[in-house]
C-alpha beads as a LAMMPS data file, in Angstrom:
LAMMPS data file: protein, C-alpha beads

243 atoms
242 bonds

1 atom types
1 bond types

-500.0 500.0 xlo xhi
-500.0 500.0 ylo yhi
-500.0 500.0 zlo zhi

Masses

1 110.0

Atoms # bond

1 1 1 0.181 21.439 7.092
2 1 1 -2.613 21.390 4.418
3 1 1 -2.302 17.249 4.304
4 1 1 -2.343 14.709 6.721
5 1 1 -2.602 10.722 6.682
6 1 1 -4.374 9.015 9.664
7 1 1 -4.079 5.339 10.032
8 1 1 -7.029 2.935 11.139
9 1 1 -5.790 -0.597 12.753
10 1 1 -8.169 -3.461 11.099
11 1 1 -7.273 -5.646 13.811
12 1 1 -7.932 -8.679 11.492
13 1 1 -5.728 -12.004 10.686
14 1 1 -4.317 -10.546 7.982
15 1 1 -2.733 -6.930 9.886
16 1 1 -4.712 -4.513 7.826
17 1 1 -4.356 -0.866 7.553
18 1 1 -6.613 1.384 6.160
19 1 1 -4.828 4.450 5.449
20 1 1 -7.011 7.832 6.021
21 1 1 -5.838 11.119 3.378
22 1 1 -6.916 13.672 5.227
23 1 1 -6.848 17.974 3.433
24 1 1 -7.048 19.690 6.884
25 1 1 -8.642 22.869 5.964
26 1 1 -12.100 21.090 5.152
27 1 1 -11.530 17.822 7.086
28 1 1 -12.404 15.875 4.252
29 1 1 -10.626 12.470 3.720
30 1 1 -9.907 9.825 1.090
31 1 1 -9.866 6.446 2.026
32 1 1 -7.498 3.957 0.724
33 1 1 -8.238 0.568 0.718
34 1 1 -11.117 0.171 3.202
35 1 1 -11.370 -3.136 4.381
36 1 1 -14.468 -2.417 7.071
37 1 1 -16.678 0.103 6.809
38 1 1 -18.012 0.489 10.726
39 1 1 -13.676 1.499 11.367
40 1 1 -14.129 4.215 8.947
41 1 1 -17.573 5.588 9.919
42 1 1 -16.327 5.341 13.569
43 1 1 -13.014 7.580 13.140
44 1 1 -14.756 9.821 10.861
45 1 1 -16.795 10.955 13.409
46 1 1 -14.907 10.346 16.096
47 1 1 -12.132 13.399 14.410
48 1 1 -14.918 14.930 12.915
49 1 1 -13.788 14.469 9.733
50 1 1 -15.954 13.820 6.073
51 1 1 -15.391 11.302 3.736
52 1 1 -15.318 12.374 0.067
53 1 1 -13.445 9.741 -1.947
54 1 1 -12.512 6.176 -2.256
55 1 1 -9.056 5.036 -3.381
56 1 1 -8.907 1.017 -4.003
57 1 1 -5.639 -0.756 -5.233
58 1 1 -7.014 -3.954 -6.245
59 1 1 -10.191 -6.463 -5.689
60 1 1 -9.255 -8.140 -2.699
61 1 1 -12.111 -8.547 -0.318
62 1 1 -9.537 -6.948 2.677
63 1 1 -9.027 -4.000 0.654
64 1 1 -12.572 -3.482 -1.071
65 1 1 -14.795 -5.287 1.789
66 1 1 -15.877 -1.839 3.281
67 1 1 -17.260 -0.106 0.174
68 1 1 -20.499 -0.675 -0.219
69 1 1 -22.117 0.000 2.904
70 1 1 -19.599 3.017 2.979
71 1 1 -21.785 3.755 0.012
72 1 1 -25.248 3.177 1.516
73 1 1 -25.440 6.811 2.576
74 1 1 -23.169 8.965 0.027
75 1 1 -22.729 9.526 -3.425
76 1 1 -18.711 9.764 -3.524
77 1 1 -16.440 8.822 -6.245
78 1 1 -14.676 5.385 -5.610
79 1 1 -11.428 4.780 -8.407
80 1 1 -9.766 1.702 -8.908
81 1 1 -7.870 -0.433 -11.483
82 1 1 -10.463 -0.357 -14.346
83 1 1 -9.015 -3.969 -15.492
84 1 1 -10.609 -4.774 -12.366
85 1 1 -13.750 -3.563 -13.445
86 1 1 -15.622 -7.222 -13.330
87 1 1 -14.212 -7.651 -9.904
88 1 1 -15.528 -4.623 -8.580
89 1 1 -18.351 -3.384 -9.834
90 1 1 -18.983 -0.341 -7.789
91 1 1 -15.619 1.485 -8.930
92 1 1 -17.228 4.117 -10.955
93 1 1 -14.335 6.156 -11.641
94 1 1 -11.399 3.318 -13.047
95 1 1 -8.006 4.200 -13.661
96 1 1 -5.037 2.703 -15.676
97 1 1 -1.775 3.644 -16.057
98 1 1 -0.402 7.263 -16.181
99 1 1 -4.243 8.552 -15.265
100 1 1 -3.827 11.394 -12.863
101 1 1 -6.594 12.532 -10.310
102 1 1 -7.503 15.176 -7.747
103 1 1 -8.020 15.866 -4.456
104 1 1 -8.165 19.048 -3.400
105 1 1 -5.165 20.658 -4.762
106 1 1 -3.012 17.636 -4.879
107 1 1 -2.362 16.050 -8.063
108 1 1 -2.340 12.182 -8.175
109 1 1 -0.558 10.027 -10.497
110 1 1 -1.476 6.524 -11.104
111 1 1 1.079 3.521 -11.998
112 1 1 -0.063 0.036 -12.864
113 1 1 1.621 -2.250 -10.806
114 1 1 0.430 -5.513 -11.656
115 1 1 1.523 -9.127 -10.550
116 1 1 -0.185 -9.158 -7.297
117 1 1 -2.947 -9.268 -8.981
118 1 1 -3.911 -8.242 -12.949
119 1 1 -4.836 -4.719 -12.412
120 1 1 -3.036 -3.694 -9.585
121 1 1 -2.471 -0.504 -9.177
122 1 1 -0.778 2.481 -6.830
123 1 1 -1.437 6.007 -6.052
124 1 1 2.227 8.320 -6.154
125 1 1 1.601 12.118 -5.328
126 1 1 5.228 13.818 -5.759
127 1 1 3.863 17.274 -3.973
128 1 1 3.530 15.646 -0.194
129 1 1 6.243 12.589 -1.512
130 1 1 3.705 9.540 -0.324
131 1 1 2.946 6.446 -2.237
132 1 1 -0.298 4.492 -1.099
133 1 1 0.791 1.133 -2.716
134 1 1 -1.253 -1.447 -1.636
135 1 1 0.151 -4.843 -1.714
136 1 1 2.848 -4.405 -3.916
137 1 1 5.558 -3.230 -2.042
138 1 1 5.863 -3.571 1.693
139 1 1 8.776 -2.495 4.141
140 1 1 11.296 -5.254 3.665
141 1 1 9.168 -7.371 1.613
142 1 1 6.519 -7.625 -1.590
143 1 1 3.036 -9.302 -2.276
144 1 1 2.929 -12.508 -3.429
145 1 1 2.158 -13.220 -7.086
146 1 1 -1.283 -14.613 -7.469
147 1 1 -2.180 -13.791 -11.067
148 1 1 0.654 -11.779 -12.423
149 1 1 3.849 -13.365 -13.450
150 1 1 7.387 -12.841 -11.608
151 1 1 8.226 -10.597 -14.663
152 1 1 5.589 -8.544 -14.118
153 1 1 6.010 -8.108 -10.609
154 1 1 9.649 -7.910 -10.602
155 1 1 8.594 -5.259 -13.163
156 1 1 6.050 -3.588 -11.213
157 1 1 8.710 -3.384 -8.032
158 1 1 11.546 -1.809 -10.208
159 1 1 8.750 1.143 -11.231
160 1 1 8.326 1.818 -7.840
161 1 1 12.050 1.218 -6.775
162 1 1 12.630 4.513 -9.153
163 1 1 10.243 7.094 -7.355
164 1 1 12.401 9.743 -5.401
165 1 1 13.940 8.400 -2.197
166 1 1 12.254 10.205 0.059
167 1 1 9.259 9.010 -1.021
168 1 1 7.170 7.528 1.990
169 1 1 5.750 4.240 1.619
170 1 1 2.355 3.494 3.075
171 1 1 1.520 -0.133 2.405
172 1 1 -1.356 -2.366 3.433
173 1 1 -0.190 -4.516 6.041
174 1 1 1.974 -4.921 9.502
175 1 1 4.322 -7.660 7.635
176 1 1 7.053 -5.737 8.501
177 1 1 8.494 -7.941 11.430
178 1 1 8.107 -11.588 9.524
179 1 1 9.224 -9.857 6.291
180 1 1 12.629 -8.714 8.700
181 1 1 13.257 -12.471 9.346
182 1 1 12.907 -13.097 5.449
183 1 1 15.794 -10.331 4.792
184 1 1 18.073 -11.340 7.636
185 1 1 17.753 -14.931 6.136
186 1 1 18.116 -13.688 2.441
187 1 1 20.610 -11.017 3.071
188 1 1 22.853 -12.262 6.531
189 1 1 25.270 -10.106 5.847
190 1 1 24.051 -7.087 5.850
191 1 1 24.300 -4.560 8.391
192 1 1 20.982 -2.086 7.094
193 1 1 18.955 -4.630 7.365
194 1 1 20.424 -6.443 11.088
195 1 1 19.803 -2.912 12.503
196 1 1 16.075 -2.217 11.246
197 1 1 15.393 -6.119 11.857
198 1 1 16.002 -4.594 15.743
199 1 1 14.168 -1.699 15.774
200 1 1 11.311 -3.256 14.040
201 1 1 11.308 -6.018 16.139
202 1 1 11.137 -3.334 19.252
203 1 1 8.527 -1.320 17.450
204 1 1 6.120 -4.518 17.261
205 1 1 6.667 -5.573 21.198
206 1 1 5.215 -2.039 21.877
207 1 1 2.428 -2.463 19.546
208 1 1 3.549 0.266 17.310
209 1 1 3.131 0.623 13.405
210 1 1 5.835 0.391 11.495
211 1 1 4.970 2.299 8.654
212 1 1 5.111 4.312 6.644
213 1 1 8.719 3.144 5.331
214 1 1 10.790 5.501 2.605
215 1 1 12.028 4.547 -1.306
216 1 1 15.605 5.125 0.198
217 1 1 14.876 2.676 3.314
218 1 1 13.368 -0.100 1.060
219 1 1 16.603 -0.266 -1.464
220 1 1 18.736 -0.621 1.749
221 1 1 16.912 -3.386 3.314
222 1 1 14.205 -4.943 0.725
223 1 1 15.645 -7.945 -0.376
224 1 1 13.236 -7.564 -3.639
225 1 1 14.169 -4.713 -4.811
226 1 1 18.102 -5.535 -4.392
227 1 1 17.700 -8.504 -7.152
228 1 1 19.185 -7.599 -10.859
229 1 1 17.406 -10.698 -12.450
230 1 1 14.141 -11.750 -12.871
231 1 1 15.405 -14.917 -12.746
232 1 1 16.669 -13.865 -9.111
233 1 1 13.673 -12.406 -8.577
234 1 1 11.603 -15.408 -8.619
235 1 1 14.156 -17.557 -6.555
236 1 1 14.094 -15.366 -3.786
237 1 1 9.677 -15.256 -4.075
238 1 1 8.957 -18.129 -4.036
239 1 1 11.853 -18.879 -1.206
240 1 1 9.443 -16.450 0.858
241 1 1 6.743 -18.189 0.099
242 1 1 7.286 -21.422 2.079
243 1 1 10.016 -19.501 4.668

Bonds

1 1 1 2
2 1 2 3
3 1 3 4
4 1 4 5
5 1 5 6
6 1 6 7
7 1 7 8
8 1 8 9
9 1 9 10
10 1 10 11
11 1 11 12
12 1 12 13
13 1 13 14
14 1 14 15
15 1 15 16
16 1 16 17
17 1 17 18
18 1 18 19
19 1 19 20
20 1 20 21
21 1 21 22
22 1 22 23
23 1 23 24
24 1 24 25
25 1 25 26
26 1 26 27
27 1 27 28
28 1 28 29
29 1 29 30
30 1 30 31
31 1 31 32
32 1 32 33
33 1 33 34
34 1 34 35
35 1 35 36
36 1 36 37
37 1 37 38
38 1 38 39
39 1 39 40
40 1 40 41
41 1 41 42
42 1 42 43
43 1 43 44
44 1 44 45
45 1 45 46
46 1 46 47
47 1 47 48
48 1 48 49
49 1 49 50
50 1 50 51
51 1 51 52
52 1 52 53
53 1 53 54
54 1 54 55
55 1 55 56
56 1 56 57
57 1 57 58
58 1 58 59
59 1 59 60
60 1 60 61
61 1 61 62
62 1 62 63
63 1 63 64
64 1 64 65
65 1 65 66
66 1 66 67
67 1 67 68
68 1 68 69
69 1 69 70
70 1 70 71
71 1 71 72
72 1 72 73
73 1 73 74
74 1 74 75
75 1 75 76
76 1 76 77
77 1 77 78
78 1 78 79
79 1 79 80
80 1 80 81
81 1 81 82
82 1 82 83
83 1 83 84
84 1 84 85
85 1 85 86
86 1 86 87
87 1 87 88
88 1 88 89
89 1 89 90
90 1 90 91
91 1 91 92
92 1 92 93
93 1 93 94
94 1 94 95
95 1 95 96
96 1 96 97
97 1 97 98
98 1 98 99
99 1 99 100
100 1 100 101
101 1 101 102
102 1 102 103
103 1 103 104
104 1 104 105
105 1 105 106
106 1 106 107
107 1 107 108
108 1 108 109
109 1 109 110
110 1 110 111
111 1 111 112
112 1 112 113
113 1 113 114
114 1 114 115
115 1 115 116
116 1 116 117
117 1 117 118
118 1 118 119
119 1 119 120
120 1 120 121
121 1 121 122
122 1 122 123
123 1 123 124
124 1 124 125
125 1 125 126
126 1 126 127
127 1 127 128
128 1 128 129
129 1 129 130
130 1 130 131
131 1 131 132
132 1 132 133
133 1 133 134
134 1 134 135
135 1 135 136
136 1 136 137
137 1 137 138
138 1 138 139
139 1 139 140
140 1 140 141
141 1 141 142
142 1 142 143
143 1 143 144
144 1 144 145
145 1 145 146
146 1 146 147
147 1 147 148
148 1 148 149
149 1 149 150
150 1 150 151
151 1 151 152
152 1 152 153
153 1 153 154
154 1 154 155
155 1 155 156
156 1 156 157
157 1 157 158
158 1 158 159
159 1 159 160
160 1 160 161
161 1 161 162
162 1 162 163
163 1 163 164
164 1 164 165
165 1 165 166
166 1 166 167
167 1 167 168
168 1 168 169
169 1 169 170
170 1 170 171
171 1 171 172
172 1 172 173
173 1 173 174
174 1 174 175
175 1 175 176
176 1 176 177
177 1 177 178
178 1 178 179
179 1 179 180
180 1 180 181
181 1 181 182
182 1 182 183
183 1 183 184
184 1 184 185
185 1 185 186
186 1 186 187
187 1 187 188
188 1 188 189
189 1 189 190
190 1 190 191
191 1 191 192
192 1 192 193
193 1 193 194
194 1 194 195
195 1 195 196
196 1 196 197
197 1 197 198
198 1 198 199
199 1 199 200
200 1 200 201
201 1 201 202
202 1 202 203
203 1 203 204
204 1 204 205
205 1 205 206
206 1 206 207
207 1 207 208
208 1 208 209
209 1 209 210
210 1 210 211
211 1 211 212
212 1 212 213
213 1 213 214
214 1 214 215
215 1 215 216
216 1 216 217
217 1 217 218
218 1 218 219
219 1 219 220
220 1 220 221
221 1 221 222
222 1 222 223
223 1 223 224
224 1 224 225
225 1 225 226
226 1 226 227
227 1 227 228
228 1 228 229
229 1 229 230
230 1 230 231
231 1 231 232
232 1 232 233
233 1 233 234
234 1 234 235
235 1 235 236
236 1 236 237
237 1 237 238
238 1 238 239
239 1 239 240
240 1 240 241
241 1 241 242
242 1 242 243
């Protein structure tokens, strides 16, 4: 296996993940999203691995917070959403829609996501079928919308809703338990999402990580992306958002 993904617990209020890309012939890694930098520096060389790139979604201090002192000793490329630009100044490689990057020998395609926030954006590569997607999607659930509109967002899910099913889905957060309780309220009825509402709810009395989820799970049991309407799409949102 040329590719592997390692994931680092944040620990924090908010259930962060930082997810780890790592090309196993050279043990060098991207990381996506790195909330603190100490986590990173600490698994690094705990797996003797060597960081070589910087992935970031969007400006949120839990998903950009680690950067710069992961900076303070390397010179490594960091992309992100260049409408984000003024947010985060120390993306010197930014990215909009349709840009494609490398690492290694894997192609990466970027899609512009926003409604989460402006320039949100997500990183699909088809050759290893992962999607590092921020907070956009997430098993059973999606981000709020903070400075996109519900069209955009509702948008921004039905782009991702259309990658291949097998895709695997490596979000941002553990929200996959509370978002469970959303679905089984929004959705009482159905039996896909009563069953992973179990395991799940299993999965998090261990301790375990949910992720990552699939395309194919998410249509099944993601109340969000089973909406036809915009108009639905909001209802159901902003029912979340005081559930």
């Amino acid at each position: 296996m040329t590719f592997q993904i390692h994931m680092i617990d944040v620990k924090n209020q908010l259930q962060n993940y930082i997810w780890l890309l790592e090309h196993t012939p050279s043990k060098e890694v991207v990381a996506i999203d790195p909330t603190e930098a100490h986590l990173v520096e600490a698994y690094c060389t705990e797996n003797n691995l060597t960081l070589s790139q910087i992935w970031l979604t969007h400006w949120h201090k839990d998903h950009t917070g680690g950067v710069p002192d992961l900076l303070l000793h390397r010179n490594i490329p960091v992309y992100g959403p260049r409408d984000e630009l003024s947010k985060v100044p120390f993306i010197s490689h930014p990215l909009q829609h349709d840009a494609h990057i490398r690492f290694h020998d894997l192609d990466i395609e970027v899609i512009a996501v926003p409604g989460h926030t402006l320039g949100h954006i997500v990183y699909f590569i088809d050759a290893i079928d992962v999607l590092f997607c921020g907070d956009t999607l997430f098993a059973m659930g999606c981000g709020r919308v903070f400075e996109g509109t519900y069209e955009q967002m509702y948008h921004s899910l039905n782009r991702l809703a259309a990658l291949p099913a097998r895709t695997k889905v490596y979000c941002t957060h553990e929200y996959t338990l509370s978002n469970a309780k959303f679905a089984l309220h929004a959705e009482p009825d159905n039996l896909a999402i009563q069953q992973r509402f179990e395991k799940v709810e299993a999965q998090r009395m261990l301790g375990q990580c949910t992720l990552p989820s699939t395309i194919e799970l998410e249509l099944d049991t993601n109340p969000f992306l089973r909406v036809e309407s915009v108009a639905e799409f909001q209802r159901l949102r902003e029912l979340k958002d005081h559930f």
